[in-house]
N, C-alpha and C positions, 0 to 999 in steps of 0.2 A: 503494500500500500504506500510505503513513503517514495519508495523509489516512483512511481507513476505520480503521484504531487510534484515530483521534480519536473521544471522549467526544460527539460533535455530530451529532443528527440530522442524516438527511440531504435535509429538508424543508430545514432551517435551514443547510445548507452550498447547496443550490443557490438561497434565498432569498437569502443575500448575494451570490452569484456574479450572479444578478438585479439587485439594487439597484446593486452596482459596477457593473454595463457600462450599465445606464440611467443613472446619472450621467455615467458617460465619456461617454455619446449627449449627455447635454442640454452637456458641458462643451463637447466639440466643437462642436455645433453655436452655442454662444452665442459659442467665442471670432471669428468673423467679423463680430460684429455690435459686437465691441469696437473691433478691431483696423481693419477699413475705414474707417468711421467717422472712427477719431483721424487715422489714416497718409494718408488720401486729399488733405486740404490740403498735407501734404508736396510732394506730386507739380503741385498748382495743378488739382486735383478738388476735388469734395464728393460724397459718397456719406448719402444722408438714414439718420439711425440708423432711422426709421421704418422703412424699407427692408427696412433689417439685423437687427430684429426681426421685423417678419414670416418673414421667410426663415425664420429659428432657431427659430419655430414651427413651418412647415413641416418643418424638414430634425430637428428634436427627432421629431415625432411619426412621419414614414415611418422614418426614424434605428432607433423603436423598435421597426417593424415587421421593418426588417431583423436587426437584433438578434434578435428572438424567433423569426426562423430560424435565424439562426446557434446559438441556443440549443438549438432543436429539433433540429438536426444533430447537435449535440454529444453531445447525452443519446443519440440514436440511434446514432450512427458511433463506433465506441471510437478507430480508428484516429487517427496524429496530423495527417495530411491529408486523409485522410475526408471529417474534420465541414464542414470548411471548403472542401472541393470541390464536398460533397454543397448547401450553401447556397447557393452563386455559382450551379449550374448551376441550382438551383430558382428562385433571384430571378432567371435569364438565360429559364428555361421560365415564369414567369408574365408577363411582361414579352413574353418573345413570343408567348404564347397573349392576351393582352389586347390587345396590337398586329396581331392575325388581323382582321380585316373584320366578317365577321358576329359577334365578340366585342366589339369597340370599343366598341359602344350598351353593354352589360352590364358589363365590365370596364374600371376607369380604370388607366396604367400608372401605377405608384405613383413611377416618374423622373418623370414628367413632373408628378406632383402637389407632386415636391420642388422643380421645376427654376422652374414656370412656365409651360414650354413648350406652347403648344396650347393653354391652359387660358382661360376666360373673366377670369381676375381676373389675369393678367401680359400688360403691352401689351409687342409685343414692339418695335415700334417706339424707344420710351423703357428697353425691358428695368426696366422697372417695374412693385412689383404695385400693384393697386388695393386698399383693404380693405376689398374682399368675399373675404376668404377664404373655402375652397371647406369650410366647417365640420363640414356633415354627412358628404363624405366622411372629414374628418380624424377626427371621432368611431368613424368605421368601423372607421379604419385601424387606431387606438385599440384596438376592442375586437377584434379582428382578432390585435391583438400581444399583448393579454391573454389570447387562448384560447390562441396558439401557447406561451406563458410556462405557463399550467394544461397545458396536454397535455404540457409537459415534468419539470413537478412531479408529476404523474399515473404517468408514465413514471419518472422516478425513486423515486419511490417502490415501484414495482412488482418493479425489480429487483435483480437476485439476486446479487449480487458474488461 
């Protein structure tokens, strides 16, 4: 209720609620690539920063595909465990509808494009990636989280409080 007494389109209250949780995605994902890094000598490792940024490429950009579900749950689900039940069980349905056989060729799971795992460009031997990141899917993923982010401004905007 207060928030709708507020003076502030509602373009411009779910545009910031946007821009905060994609920073929290990039903040998240870059502190590993600080933190391994420095802390690994401690222990009598070395972990390559090279490494630790690719990752935080990775895990930023599917990061922001999971977001822009959680996002589209939220505008959809009013409930306060809803939004966030309705997400987990959709990223657990596309994960295993792309993990189906005759889907595999057509669908990449989007863990496994964060992880490494299976993928041409993480040996798993070394558990190192190569950089050939996998670009064009990342670009996908990309605009993938840009539609689910519009369909949720589309949606808020539509409705009727």
């Amino acid at each position: 209720g207060f928030t709708l007494a507020l003076t502030v389109s509602r373009w411009r209250l779910l545009a910031t609620r946007t821009l905060v949780g994609l920073a929290e995605v990039g903040v998240l994902a870059t502190l590993p690539a600080i933190v391994l890094p420095t802390l690994s000598p401690l222990i009598g490792q070395s972990y390559p920063s090279s490494q630790a940024w690719a990752f935080t490429i990775l895990w930023t950009m599917v990061g922001s595909l999971i977001f822009g579900m959680g996002l589209l749950a939220s505008v959809l689900f009013t409930g306060e465990f809803t939004a966030p039940v309705a997400a987990i069980l959709g990223l657990m349905g596309y994960s295993l509808v792309a993990d189906i056989s005759p889907m595999d060729s057509y669908l990449t799971d989007i863990h496994d494009v964060m992880s490494g795992i299976d993928m041409p460009y993480f040996t798993e031997r070394t558990g190192l990636l190569s950089w050939h990141l996998p670009w064009h899917t990342l670009v996908a993923v990309l605009l993938a989280a840009a539609s689910l982010i519009a369909i949720s401004a589309r949606i808020t905007n539509r409705q009727d409080f």
